[in-house]
Backbone atoms as SQL, in Angstrom:
CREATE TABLE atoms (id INTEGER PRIMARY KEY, chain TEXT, resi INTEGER, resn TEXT, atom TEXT, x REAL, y REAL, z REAL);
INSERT INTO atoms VALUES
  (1, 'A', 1, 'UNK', 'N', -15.954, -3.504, -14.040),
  (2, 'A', 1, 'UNK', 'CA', -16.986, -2.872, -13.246),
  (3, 'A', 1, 'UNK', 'C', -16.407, -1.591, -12.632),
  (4, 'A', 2, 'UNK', 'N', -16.801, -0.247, -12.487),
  (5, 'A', 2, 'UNK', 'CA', -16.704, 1.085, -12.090),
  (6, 'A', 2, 'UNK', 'C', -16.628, 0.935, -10.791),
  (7, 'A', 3, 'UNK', 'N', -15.916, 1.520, -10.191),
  (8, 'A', 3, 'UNK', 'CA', -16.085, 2.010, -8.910),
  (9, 'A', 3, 'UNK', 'C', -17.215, 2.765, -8.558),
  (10, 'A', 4, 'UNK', 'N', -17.546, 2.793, -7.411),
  (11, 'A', 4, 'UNK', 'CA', -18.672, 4.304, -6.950),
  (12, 'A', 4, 'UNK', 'C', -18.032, 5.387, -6.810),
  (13, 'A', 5, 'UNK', 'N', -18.618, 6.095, -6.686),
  (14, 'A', 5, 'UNK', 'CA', -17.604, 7.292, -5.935),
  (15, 'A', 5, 'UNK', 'C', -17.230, 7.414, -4.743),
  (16, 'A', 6, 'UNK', 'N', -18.222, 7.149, -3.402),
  (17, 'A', 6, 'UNK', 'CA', -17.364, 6.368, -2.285),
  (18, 'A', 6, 'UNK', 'C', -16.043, 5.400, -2.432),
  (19, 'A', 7, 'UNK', 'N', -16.268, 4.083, -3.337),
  (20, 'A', 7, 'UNK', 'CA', -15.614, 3.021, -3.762),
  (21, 'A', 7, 'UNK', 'C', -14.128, 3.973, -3.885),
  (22, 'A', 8, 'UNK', 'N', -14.370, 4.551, -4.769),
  (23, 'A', 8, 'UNK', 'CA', -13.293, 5.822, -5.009),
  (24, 'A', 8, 'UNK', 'C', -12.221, 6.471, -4.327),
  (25, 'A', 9, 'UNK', 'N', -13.110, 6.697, -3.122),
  (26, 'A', 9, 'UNK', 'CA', -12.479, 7.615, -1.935),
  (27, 'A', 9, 'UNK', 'C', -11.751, 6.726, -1.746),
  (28, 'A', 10, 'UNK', 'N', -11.940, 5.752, -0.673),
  (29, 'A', 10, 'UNK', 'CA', -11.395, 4.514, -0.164),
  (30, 'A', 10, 'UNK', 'C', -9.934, 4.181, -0.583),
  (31, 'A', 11, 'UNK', 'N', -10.644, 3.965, -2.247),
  (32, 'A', 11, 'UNK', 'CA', -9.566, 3.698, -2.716),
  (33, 'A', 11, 'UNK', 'C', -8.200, 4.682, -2.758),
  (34, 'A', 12, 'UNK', 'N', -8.513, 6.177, -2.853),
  (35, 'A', 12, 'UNK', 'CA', -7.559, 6.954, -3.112),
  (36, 'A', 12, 'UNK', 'C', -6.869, 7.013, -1.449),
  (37, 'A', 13, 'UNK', 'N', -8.241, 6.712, -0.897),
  (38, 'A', 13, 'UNK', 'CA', -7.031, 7.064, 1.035),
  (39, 'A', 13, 'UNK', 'C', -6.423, 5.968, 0.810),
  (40, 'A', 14, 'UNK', 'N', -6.357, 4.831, 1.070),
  (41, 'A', 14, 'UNK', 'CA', -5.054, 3.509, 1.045),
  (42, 'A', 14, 'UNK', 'C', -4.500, 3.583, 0.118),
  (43, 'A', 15, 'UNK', 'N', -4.463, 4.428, -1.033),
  (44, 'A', 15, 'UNK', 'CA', -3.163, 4.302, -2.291),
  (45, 'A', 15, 'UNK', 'C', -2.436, 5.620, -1.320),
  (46, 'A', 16, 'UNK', 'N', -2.958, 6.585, -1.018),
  (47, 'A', 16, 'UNK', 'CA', -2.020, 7.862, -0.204),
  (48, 'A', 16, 'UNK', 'C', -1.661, 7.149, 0.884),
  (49, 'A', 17, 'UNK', 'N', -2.040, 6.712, 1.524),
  (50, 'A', 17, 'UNK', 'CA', -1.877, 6.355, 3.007),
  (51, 'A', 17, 'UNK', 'C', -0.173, 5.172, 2.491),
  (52, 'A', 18, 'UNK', 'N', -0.378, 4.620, 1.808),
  (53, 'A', 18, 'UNK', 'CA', 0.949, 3.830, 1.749),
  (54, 'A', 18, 'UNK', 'C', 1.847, 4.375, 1.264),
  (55, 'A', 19, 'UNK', 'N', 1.943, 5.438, -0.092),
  (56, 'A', 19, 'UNK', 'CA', 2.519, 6.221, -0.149),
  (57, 'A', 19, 'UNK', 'C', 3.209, 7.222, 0.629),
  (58, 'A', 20, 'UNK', 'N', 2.103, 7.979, 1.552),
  (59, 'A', 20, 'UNK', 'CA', 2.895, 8.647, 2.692),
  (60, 'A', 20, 'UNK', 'C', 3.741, 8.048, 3.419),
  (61, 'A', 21, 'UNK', 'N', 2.815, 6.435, 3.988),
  (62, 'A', 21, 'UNK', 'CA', 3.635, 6.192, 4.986),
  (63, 'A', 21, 'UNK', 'C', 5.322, 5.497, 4.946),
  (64, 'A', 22, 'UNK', 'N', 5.192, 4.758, 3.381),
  (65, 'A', 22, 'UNK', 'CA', 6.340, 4.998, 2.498),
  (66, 'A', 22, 'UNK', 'C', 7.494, 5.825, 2.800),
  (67, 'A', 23, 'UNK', 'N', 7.077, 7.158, 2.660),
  (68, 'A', 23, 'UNK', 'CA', 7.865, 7.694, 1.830),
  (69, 'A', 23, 'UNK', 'C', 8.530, 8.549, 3.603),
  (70, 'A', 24, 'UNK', 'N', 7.436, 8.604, 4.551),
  (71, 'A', 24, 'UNK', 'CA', 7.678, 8.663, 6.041),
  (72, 'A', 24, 'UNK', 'C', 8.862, 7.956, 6.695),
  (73, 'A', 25, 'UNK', 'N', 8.640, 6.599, 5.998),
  (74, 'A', 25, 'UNK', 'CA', 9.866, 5.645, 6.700),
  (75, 'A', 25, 'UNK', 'C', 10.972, 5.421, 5.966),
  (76, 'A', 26, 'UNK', 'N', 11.475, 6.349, 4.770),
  (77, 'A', 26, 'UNK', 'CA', 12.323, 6.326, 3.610),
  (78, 'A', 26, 'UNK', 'C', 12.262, 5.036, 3.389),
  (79, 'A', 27, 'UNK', 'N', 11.133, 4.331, 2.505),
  (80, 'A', 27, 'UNK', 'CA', 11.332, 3.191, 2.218),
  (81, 'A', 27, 'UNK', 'C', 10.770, 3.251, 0.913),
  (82, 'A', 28, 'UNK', 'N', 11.672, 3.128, 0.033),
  (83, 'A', 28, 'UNK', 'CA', 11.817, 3.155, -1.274),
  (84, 'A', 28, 'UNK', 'C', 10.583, 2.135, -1.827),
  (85, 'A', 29, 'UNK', 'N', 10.070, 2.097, -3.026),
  (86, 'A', 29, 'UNK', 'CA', 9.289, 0.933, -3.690),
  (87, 'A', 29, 'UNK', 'C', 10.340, -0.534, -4.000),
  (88, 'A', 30, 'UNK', 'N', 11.466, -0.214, -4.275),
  (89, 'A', 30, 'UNK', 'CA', 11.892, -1.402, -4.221),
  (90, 'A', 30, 'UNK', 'C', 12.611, -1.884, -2.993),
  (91, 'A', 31, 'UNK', 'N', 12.953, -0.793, -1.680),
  (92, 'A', 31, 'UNK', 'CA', 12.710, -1.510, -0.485),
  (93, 'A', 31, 'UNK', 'C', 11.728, -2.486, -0.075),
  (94, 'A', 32, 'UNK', 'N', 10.585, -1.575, -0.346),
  (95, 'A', 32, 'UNK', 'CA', 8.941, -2.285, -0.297),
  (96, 'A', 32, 'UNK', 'C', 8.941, -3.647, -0.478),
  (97, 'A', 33, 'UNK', 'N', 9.430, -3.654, -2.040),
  (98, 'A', 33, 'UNK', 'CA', 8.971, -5.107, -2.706),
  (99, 'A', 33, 'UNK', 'C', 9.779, -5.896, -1.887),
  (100, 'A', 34, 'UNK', 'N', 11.209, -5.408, -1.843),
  (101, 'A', 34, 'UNK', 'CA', 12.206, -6.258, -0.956),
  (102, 'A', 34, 'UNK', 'C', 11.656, -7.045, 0.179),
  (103, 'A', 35, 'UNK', 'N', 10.931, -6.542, 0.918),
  (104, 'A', 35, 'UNK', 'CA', 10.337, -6.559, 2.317),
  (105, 'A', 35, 'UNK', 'C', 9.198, -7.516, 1.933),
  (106, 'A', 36, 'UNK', 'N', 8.254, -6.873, 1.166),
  (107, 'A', 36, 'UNK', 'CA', 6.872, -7.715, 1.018),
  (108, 'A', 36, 'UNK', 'C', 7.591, -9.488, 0.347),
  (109, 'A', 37, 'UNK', 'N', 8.867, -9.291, -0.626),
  (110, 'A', 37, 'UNK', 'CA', 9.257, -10.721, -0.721),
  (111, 'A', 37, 'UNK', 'C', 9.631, -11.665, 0.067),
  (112, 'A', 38, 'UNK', 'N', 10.728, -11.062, 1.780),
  (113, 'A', 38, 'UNK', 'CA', 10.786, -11.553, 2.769),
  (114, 'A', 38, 'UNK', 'C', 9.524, -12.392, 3.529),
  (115, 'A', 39, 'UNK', 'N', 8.251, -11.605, 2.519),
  (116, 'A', 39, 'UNK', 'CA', 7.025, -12.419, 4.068),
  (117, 'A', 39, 'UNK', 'C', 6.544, -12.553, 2.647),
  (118, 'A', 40, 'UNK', 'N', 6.983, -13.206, 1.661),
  (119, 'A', 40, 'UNK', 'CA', 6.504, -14.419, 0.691),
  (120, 'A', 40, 'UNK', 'C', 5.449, -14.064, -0.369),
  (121, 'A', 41, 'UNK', 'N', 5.626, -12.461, -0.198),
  (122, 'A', 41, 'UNK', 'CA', 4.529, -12.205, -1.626),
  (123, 'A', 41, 'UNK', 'C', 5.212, -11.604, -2.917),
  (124, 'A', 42, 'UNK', 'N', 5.029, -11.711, -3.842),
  (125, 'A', 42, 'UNK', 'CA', 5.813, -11.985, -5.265),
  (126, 'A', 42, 'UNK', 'C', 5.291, -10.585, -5.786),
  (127, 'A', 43, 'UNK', 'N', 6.430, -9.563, -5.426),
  (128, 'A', 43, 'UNK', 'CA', 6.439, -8.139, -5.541),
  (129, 'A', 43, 'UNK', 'C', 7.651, -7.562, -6.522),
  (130, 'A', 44, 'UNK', 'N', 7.947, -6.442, -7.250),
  (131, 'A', 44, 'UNK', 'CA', 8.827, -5.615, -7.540),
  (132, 'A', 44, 'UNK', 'C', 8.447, -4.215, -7.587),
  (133, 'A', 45, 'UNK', 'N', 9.262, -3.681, -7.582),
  (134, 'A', 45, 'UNK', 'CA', 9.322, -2.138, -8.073),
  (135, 'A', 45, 'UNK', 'C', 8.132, -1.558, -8.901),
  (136, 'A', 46, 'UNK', 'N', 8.147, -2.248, -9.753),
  (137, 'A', 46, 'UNK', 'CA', 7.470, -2.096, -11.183),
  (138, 'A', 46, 'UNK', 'C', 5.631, -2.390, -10.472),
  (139, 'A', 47, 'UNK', 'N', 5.542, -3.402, -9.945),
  (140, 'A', 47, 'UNK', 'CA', 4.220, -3.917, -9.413),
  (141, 'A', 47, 'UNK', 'C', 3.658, -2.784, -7.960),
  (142, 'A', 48, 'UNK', 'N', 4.402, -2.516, -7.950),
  (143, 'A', 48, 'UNK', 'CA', 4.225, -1.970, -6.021),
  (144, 'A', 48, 'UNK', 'C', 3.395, -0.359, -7.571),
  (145, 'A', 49, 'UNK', 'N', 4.594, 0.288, -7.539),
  (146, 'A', 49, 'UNK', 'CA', 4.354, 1.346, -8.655),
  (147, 'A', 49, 'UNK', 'C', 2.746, 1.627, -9.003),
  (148, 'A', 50, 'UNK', 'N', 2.888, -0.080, -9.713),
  (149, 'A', 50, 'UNK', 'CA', 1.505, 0.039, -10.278),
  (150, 'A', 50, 'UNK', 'C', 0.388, 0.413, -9.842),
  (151, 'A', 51, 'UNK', 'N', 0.326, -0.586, -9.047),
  (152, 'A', 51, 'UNK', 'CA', -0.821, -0.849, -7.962),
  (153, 'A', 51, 'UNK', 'C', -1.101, 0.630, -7.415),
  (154, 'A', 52, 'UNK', 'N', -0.045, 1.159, -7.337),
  (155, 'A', 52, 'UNK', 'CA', -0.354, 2.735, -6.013),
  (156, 'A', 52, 'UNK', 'C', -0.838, 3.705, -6.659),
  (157, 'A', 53, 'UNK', 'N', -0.705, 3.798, -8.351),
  (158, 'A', 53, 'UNK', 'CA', -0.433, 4.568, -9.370),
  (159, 'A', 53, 'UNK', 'C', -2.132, 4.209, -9.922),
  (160, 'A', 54, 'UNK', 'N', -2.745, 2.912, -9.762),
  (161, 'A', 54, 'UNK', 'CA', -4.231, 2.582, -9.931),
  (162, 'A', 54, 'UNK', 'C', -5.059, 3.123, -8.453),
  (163, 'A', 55, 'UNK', 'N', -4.508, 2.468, -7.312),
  (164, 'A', 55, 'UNK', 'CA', -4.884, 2.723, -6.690),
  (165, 'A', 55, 'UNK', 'C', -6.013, 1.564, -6.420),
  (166, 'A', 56, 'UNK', 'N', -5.732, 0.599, -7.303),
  (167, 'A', 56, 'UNK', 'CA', -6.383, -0.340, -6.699),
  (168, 'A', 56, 'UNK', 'C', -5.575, -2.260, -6.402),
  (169, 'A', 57, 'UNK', 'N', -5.742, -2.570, -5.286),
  (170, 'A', 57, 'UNK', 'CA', -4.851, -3.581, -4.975),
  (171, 'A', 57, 'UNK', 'C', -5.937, -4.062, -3.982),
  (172, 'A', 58, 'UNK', 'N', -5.793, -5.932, -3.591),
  (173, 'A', 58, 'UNK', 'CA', -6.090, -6.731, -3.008),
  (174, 'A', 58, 'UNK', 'C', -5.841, -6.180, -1.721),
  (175, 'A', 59, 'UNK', 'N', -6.932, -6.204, -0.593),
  (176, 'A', 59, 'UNK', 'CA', -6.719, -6.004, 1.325),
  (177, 'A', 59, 'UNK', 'C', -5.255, -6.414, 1.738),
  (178, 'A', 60, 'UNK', 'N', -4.678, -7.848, 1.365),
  (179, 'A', 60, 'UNK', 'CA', -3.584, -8.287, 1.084),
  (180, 'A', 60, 'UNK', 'C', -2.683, -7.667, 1.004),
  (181, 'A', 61, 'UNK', 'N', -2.739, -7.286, -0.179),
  (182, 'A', 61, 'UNK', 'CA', -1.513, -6.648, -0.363),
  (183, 'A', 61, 'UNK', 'C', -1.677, -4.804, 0.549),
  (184, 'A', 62, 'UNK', 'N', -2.394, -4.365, 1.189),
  (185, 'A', 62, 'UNK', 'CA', -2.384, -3.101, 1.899),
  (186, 'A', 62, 'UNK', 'C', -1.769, -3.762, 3.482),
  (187, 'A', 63, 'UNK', 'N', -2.874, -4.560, 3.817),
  (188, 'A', 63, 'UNK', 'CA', -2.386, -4.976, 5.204),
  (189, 'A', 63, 'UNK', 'C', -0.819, -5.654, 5.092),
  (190, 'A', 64, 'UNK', 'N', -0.354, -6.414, 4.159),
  (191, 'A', 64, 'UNK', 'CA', 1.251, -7.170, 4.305),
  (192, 'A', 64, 'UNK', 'C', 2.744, -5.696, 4.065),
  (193, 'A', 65, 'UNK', 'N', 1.755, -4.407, 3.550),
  (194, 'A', 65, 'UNK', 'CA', 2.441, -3.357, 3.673),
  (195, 'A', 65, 'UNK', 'C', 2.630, -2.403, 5.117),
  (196, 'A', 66, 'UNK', 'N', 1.417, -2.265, 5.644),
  (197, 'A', 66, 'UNK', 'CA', 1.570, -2.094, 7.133),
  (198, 'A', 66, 'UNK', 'C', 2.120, -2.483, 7.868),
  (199, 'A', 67, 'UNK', 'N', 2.235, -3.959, 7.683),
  (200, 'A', 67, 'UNK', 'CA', 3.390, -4.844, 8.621),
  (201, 'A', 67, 'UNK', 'C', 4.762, -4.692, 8.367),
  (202, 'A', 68, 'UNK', 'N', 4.680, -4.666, 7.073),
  (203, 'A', 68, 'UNK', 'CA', 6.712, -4.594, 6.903),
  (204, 'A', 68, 'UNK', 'C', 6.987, -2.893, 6.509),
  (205, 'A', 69, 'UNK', 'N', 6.105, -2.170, 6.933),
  (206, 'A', 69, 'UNK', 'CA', 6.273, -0.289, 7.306),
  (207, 'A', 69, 'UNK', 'C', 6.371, -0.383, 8.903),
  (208, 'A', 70, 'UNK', 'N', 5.820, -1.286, 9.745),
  (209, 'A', 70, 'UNK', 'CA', 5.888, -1.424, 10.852),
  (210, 'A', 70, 'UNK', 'C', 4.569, -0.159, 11.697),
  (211, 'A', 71, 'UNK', 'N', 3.538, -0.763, 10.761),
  (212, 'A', 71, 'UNK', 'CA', 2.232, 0.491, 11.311),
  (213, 'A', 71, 'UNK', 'C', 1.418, -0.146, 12.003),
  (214, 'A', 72, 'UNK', 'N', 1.657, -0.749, 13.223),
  (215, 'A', 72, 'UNK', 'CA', 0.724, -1.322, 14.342),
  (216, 'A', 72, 'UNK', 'C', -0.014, -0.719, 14.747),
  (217, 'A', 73, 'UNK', 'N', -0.913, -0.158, 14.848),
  (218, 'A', 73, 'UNK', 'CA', -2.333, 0.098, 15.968),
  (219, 'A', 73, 'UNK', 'C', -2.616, 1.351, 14.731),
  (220, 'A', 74, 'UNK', 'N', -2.901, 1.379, 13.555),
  (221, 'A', 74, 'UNK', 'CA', -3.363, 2.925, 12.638),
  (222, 'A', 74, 'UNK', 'C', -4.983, 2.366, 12.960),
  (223, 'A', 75, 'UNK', 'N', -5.375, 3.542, 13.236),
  (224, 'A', 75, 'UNK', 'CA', -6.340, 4.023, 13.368),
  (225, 'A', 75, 'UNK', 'C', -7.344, 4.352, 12.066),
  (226, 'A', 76, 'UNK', 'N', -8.790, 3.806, 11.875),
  (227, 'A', 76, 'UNK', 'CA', -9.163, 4.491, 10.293),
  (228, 'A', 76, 'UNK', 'C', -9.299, 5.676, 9.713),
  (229, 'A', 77, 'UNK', 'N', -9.011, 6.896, 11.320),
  (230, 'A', 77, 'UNK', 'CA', -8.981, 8.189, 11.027),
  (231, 'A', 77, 'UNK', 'C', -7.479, 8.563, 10.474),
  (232, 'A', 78, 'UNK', 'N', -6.526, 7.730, 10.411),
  (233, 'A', 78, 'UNK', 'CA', -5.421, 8.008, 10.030),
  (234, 'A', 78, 'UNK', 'C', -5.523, 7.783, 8.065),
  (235, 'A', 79, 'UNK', 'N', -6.578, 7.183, 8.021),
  (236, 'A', 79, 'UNK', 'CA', -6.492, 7.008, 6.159),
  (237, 'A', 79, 'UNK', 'C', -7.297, 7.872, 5.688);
């Protein structure tokens, strides 16, 4: 099933938004995965990549990235 073009947007702000904030906290993709495996989700390099590179991934997996980037209180004007 297609995205909308809203659907779209969305999607492209939370694939940038983790990316930036990534790349803000020098935290590598396989830091990432490192981290997202600590709080029990079944990540690598290769998967994180993917996902950011589609731009499309489970709420899940965006919000368990905020937490181990350490992005408490973002705002939706920040995406």
């Amino acid at each position: 099933m297609a995205m909308t073009p809203r659907e779209k947007e969305w999607s492209d702000r939370a694939r940038r938004f983790i990316k930036v904030e990534a790349k803000r906290a020098d935290v590598t993709y396989a830091e990432l995965a490192k981290r997202l495996n600590e709080r029990g989700l079944d990540e690598t390099e290769a998967s994180i990549s993917s996902k950011l590179q589609r731009g499309t991934f489970a709420v899940t997996f965006f919000l368990a990235c905020l937490a181990v980037l350490n992005l408490a209180g973002v705002q939706l004007e920040d995406l």
